[in-house]
N, C-alpha and C positions, 0 to 999 in steps of 0.2 A: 531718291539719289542712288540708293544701292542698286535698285536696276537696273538703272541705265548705266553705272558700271558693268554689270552681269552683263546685259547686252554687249558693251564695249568689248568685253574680253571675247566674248562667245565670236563675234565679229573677226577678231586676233585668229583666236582657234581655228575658224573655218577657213581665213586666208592662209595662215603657217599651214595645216594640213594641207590644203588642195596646192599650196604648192609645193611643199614636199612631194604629194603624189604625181603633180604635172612632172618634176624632173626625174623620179625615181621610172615613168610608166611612158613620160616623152621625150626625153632627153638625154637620161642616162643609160650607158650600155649594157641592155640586157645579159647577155653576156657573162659582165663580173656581179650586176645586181644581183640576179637570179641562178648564178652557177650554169648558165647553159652550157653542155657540152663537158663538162666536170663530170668525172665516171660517171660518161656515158647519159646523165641530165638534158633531160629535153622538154621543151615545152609543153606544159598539162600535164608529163607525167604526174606520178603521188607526192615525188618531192618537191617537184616546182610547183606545186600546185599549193600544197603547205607552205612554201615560199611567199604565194602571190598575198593569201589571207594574213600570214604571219607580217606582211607589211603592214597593218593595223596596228597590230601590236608595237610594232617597232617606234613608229611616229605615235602614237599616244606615249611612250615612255619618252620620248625627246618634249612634246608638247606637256607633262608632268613638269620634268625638270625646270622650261619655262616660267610655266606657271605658279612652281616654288619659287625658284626667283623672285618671280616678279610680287605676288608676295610679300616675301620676305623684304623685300627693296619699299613697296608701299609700307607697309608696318615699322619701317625703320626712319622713313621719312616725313609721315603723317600719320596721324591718327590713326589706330584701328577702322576697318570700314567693313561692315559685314557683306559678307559677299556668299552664296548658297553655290555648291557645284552643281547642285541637282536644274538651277534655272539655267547654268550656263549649257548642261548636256540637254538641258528642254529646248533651250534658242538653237544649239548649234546641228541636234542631231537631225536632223531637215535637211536644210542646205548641205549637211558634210555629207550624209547619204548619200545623192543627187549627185554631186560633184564627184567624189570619189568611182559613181557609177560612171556617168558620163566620160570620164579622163581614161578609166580603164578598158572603157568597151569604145572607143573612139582615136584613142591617140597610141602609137606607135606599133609595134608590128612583133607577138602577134597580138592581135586583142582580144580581152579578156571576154568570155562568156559572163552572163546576167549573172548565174550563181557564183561563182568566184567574184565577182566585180561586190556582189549584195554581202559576201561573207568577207570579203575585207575591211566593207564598209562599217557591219557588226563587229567586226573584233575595235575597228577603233573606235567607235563607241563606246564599246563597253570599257577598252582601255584606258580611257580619257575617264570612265565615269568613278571608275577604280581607284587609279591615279589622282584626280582633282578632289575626292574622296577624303586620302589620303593627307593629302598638304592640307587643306581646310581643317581637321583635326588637330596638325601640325601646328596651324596658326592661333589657332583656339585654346590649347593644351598641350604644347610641345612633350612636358614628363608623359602625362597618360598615352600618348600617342608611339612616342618612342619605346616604352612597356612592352606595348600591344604589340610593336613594328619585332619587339626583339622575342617575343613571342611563338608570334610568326617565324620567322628565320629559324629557328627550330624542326618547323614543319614544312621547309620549302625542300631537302632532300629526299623525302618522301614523296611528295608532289609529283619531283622531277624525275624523278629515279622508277617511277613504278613502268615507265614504257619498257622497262629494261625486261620485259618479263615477254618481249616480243620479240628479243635476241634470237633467243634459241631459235627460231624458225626461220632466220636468216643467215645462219650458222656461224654468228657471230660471238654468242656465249652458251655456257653450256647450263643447260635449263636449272641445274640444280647448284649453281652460283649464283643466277639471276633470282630465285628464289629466296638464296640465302641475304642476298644484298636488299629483296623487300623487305623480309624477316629484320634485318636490325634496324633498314628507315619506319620502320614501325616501332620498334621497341625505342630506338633511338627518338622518335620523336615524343612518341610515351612518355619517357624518361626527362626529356628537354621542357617539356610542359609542365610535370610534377615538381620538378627543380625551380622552375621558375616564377611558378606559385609561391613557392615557401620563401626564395629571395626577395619576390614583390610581396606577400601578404600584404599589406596593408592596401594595397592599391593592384589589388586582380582587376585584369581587363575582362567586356563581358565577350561570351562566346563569338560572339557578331563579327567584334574587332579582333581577336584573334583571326579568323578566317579570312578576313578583309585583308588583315595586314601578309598572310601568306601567300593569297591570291595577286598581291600588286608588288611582291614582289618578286614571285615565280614567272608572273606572265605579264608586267610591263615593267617592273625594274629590268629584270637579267636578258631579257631580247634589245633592250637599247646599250645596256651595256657590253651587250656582246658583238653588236652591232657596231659600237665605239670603240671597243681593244681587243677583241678575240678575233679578229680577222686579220688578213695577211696585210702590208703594206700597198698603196695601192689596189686593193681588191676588197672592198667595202660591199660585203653579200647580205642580204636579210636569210638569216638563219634558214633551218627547214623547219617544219613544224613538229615533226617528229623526234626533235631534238627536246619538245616539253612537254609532247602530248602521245601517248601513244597512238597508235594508228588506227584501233579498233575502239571503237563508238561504246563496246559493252567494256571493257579494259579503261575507257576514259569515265565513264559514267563509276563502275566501284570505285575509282581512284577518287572521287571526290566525294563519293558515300561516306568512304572509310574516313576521310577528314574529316567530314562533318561529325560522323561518330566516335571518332577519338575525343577531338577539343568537347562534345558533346558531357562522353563518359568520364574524360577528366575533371572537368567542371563540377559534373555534381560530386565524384569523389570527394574534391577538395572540398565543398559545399558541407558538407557529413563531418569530411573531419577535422575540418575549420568553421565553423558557422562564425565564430568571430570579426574574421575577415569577407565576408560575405558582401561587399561593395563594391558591384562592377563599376568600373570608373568607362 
């Protein structure tokens, strides 16, 4: 029975996305979607090009929300139904592939080359797998989830902030500000994870779910929200990419070292000097 729910939704997913991308890719004006022509944006540049991928993102954080909903609406109405995100991103990532290639290497002008079309398609996957993730925990364990969720939130200025260390070289800040603003998202997150150890003791989340909960909501909560109220009125843009990721591939790669090696060395700290509390929830 649960399957064929999982099937059901995963069916949902693949229509709600492919039609969000048929309008965003065939029907809505390039233009205000993509910033053409905005200082000087043009198609395939670096920004519109982060643009086109960062629409994954976007639509997996609108397809989350749904899917909490929807949810939370079943769970309130009927019984508990177990439901797996991992079968629904098994059914769905096939078809949403394909379809997302197809729409954007086919429909409207100008059209998308294979690797941009294939890297949109992977970021919504992975957004969706993040996100559906996410609320399934939520429906299971709302405290431990929430925890975990406020955990994270500690380490998403860090996350977001470290591109800022590619200012300088577009003489937009001056290197040893940009420096100093990594310096305290590091201490600051330090500091937010040690703190919140000692207020949850009883109920530490394990390293996994911290990073999980940073990850969904640096790069699919805050692009559909910004997507939803950080844009002009009538001027509804998908972000640039460079607005969460920095632009350099080795600059993005430590950025998520360092993550891992924080929540990593915090953990066991607290592990040493609380053994008491030693139950990842």
């Amino acid at each position: 029975m649960s399957k064929r729910k999982e099937i059901i939704i995963s069916v949902f997913t693949v229509v709600i996305s492919l039609g969000i991308y048929y309008y965003l890719f065939g029907c809505a004006d390039r233009k205000i979607v993509f910033l053409y022509e905005h200082l000087g944006f043009t198609p395939f540049d670096k920004t519109t090009t982060g643009r086109y991928w960062m629409t994954g993102l976007v639509v997996s954080g609108c397809l989350t929300t749904i899917y909490l909903l929807t949810r939370l609406i079943v769970r309130l109405k009927i019984k508990p139904v177990k439901i797996a995100w991992k079968s629904i991103v098994k059914f769905s990532v096939i078809p949403l592939t394909i379809g997302v290639v197809l729409i954007t290497m086919t429909l409207g002008e100008p059209k998308m080359p294979f690797l941009i079309a294939i890297s949109s398609a992977l970021a919504l996957a992975i957004g969706i797998a993040l996100g559906f993730s996410v609320v399934d925990d939520l429906v299971k364990d709302y405290k431990s989830t929430f925890i975990y969720l406020i955990f994270g939130s500690g380490l998403v200025p860090f996350l977001l902030f470290f591109r800022i260390l590619e200012l300088p070289q577009k003489g937009v800040l001056a290197m040893d500000i940009s420096v100093l603003v990594i310096v305290f998202s590091i201490l600051g997150g330090f500091f937010w994870l040690l703190i919140s150890y000692r207020i949850f003791k009883p109920n530490r989340p394990g390293r996994l779910n911290v990073i999980k909960g940073t990850l969904a909501i640096g790069y699919v909560g805050l692009p559909f929200l910004h997507y939803l109220i950080a844009t002009p009125k009538g001027i509804p843009y998908i972000t640039s990419a460079n607005n969460f990721f920095p632009d350099n591939m080795i600059l993005r790669v430590t950025n998520w070292s360092l993550l891992l090696l924080m929540v990593f060395l915090v953990d066991k700290l607290i592990k040493r000097k609380c053994p008491v509390a030693n139950k990842p929830t």
